[in-house]
C-alpha positions as CSV (number, residue, x, y, z in Angstrom):
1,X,121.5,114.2,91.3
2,X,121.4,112.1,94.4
3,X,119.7,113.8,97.8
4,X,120.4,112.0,100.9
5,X,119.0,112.6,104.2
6,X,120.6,112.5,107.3
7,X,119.4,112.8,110.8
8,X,118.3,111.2,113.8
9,X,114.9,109.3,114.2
10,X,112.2,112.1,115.0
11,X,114.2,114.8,113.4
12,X,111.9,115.4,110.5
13,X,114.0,113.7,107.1
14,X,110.6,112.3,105.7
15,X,108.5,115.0,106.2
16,X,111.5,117.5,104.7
17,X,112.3,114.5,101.6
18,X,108.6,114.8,101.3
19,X,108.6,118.3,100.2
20,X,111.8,118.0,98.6
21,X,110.6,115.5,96.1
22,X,106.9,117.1,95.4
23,X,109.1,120.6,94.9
24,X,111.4,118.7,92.5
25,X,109.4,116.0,91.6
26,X,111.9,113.7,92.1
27,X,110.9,110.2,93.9
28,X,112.1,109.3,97.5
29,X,113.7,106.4,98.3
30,X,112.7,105.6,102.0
31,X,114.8,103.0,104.1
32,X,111.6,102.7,106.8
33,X,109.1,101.2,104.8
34,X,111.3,98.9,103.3
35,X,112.4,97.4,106.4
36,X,108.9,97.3,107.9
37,X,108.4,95.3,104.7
38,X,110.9,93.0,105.5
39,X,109.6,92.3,108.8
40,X,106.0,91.9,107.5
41,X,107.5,89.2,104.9
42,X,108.3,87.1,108.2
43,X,112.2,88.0,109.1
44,X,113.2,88.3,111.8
45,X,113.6,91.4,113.5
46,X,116.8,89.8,115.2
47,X,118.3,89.8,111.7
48,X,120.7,92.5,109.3
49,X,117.1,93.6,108.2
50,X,118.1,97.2,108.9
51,X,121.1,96.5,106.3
52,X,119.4,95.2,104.0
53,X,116.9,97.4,103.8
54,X,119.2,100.3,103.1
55,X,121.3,97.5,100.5
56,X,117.3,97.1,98.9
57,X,116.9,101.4,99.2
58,X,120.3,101.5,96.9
59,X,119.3,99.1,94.2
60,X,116.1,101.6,93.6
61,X,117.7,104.5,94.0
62,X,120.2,103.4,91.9
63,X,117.8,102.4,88.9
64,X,116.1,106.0,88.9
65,X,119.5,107.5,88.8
66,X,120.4,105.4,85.6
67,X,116.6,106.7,84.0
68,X,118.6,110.5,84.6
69,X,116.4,111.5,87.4
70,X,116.8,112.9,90.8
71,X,116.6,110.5,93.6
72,X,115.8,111.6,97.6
73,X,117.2,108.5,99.6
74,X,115.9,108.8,102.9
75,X,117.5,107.8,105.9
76,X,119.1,107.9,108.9
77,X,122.5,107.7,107.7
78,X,124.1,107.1,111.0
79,X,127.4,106.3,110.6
80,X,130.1,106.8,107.9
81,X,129.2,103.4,106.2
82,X,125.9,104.6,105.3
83,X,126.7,107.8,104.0
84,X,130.0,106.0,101.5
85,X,127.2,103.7,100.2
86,X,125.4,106.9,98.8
87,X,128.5,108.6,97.9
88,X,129.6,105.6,96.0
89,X,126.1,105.0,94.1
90,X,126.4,108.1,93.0
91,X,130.2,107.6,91.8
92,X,128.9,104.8,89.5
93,X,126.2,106.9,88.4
94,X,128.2,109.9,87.6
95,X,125.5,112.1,89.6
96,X,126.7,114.7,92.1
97,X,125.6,113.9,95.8
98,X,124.0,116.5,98.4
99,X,123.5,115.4,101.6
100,X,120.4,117.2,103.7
101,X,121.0,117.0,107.8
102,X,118.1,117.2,109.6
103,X,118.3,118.6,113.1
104,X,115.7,118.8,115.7
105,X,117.4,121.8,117.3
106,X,115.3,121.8,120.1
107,X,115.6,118.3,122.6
108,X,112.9,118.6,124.5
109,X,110.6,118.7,121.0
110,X,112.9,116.2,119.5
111,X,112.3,113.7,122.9
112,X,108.4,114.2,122.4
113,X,108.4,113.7,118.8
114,X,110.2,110.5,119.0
115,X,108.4,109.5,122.2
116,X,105.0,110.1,120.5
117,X,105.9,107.3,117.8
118,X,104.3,104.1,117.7
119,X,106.0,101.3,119.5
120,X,107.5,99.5,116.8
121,X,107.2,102.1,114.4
122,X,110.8,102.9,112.7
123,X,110.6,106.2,114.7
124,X,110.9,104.5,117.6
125,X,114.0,102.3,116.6
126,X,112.3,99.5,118.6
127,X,114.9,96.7,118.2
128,X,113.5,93.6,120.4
129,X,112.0,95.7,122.8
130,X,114.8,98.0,123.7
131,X,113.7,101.7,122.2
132,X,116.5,104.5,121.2
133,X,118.5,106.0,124.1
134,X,119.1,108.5,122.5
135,X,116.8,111.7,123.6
136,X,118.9,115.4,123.6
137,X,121.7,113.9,121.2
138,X,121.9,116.4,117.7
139,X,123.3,114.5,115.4
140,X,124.1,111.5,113.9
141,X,127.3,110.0,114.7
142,X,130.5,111.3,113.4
143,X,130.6,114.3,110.1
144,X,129.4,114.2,106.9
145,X,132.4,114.3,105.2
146,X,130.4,115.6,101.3
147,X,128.5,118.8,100.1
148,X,125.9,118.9,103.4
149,X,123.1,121.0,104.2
150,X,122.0,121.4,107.6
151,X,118.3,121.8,108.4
């Protein structure tokens, strides 16, 4: 089986795919580290990096899924693009998908959560200076159009 998790930056996805994957001891695929890997290896942050570190997240996800085991990609899985890539690894794989929405239902938490995050950390979304506008919003753009629990 593949778990994705959706939500926006603060929400709590890696702390929920952290429990998720000790309950069901089932590895989790995070899309943060490997971009702050990227960056680390020299490119630049003006760069797809963000793309390809969810293209990178898919290849290893996708090579647990062909071992038979459940994979927890964790993400922000934003927009519809996103979210097909998943549905479509787990196509090829033959795995069902289940996709975990993480909501912060309180904004005023959710704002001090996100503003409490390291500069440059991913739960900023620091892009060359300019941080996320996006304090009070719920959700990630547009519906999750699969099997989708919301947190």
């Amino acid at each position: 089986m593949l778990i994705v998790m959706a939500g926006l930056p603060g929400a709590g996805k890696s702390s929920v795919a952290e429990t998720l994957g000790r309950r069901l001891a089932a590895p989790v695929v995070s899309v943060d580290p490997i971009e702050a890997a990227i960056w680390r290896a020299g490119v630049a942050r003006d760069q797809p990096t963000g793309l390809a570190a969810y293209v990178v997240a898919e290849a290893v996800a996708g090579g647990v899924l062909a071992l038979g085991q459940t994979v927890i990609a964790d993400a922000v899985n934003a927009v519809e693009a996103a979210r097909e890539q998943w549905r479509s690894l787990a196509r090829r794989h033959g795995v069902p998908v289940a996709f975990i929405e993480v909501v912060c239902s309180d904004p005023v938490v959710h704002c001090q959560r996100w503003k409490a995050a390291p500069a440059g950390s991913m739960a900023s979304w620091n892009r060359g200076g300019r941080r996320w506008k996006g304090c009070g919003r719920s959700s990630p753009r547009g519906p999750i159009t699969a099997w989708c629990w919301r947190l």
